[in-house]
N, C-alpha and C positions, 0 to 999 in steps of 0.2 A: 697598489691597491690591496687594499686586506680582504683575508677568507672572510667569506659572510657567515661561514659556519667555522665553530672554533675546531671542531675535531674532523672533518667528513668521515674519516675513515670509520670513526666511532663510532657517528651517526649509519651508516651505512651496516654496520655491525649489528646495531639495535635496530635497526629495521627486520634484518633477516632474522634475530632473534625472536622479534617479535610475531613475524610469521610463523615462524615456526611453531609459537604457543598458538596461534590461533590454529591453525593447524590440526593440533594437538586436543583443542578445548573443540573442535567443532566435530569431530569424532565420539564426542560424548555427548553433544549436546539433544535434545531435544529435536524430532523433525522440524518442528514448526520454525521454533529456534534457529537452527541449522538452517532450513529455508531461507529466513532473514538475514542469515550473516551473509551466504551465498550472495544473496541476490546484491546487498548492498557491497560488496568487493567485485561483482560484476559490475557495478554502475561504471558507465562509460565518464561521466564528470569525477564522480569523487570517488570514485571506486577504487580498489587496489591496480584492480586491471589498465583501468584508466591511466593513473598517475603512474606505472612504469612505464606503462608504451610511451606518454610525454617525456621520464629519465631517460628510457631508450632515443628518442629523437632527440633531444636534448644533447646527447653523447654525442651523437652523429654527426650534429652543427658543427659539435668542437671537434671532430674527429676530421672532418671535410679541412674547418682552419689551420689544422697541424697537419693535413696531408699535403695542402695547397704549399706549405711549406715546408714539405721532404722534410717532420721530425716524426712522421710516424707511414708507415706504407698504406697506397689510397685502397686495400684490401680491407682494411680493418676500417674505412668510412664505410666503404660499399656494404658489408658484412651489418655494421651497427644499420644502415639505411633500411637494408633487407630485414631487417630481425625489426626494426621499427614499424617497417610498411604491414609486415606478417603479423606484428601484435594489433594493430590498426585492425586488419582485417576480420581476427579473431573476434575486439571486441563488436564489431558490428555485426559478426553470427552470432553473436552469444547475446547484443541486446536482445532480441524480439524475445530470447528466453528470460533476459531479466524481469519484464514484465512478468510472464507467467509465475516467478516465483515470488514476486510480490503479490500477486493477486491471491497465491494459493496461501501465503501465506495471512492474510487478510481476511480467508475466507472462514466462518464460524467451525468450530471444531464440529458441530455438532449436524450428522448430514443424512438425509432421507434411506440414503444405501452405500455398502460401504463402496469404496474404488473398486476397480477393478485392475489387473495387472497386466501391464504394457507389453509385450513381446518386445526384448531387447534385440533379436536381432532382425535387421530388415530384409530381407530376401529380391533379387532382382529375376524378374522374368526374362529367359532368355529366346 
């Protein structure tokens, strides 16, 4: 059976390059902007987030089929399993944020008063 893709290695190359400029471009951009890119690489469907954690499980399947047959050690399915299950988990803390950054950034620039600023750190009562 032939690659479905004619280079992966290459494609996989220009992925991470390509992160990388965004990266790069969202460090300059605009908050509102920035907002937007955000939120849509959070998106748990088409988001960046999304579609690695499915490469990461993706791995896994294959990584379980070549373990099940002693050509790669069952540490390195368990390992891809876990790092799949952990990106899983992530994006489902991070949706209820994704809304919020869509909605903020939806929201008219133009606003009665300005923000106010969050306190970063949370503090536990002991």
């Amino acid at each position: 059976m032939p690659h479905p893709a004619p280079n992966p290695d290459r494609l996989a190359d220009e992925i991470a390059r390509q992160l990388g400029q965004l990266s790069d471009h969202l460090v300059l951009l605009p908050a509102g902007e920035a907002t937007r890119v955000i939120a849509r690489v959070l998106n748990p469907e088409d988001g960046v987030l999304g579609r690695f954690t499915h490469l990461v499980a993706t791995g896994s399947v294959f990584a379980k089929t070549q373990a099940e047959r002693g050509s790669l050690p069952a540490e390195v399915w368990l390992a891809l399993g876990r790092a799949a299950n952990e990106l899983h988990d992530i994006g489902l803390d991070l949706d209820e944020h994704t809304d919020t950054l869509q909605r903020l950034h939806a929201r008219p620039a133009v606003t009665a008063k300005p923000p106010t600023a969050a306190p970063l750190v949370v503090r536990r009562r002991r």
